[in-house]
C-alpha positions, 0 to 999 in steps of 0.5 A: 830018465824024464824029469817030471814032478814025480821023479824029482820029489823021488830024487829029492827024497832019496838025496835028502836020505843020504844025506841024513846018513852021511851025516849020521856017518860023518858024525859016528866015524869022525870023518867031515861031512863036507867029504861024504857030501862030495862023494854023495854028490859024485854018486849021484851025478852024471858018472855015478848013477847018471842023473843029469842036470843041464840048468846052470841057474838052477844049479846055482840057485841051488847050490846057493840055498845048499850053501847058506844051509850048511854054513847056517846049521854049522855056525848053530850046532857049533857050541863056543865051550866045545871050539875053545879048547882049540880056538887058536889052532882053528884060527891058525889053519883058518887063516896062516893055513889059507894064505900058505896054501893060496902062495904054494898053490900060485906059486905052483901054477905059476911055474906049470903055466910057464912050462906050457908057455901061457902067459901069466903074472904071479897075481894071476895065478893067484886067483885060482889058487886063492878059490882052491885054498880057502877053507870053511872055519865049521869043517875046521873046528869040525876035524879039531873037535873029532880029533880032540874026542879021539875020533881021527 
């Protein structure tokens, strides 16, 4: 496919639809819509319907602006009175569930990398580890929220 302005606005439209339905979806079923984002994500990319993009600046800009927006629209339709009633288990799995994951995850990476003899400290398996395990605070109280109306 040749990436002219035409099929760009198309593909921007058509994303922008899914995404909207995601949504709607995420919403009536109870699932996190980071999840059905993904999925778009996947659908759409190179081995899904082969739409590809070889502009790492551009794909980080984006992913950048994708990224203040749902973190922005997140904390906005987050209401305090809804995220009370399961405030110490969002801060639990925010923070305990985070460190938990990021030692486990190291600790596996760890044992794996010395049994293909590459050379690393603990704390450098940490790192990766710490990218993988950390988690958004919005999807979190997301699933407690969905899980407290009897939706999960």
């Amino acid at each position: 496919m040749i990436l002219t302005t035409e099929n760009i606005l198309l593909i921007g439209a058509l994303l922008l639809f899914v995404g909207i339905l995601a949504s709607k979806i995420s919403n009536r079923f109870g699932t996190p819509m980071l999840l059905l984002f993904l999925a778009v994500g996947m659908l759409f990319g190179t081995d899904g319907l082969g739409i590809e993009f070889n502009s790492p600046r551009a794909a980080q800009f984006i992913g950048t602006i994708s990224l203040c927006i749902i973190l922005f629209s997140g904390g906005m339709d987050t209401k305090f009175t809804e995220i009370r009633p399961v405030l110490g288990k969002g801060i639990t799995l925010a923070t305990l569930g985070v460190v938990l994951t990021t030692l486990l995850t190291g600790t596996f990476i760890y044992f794996v990398a010395s049994l293909f003899r590459i050379e690393l400290t603990f704390m450098e398996a940490l790192l990766p580890a710490a990218i993988v395990s950390s988690t958004d605070s919005a999807s979190v109280f997301s699933i407690l929220r969905a899980m407290r109306q009897g939706l999960m």
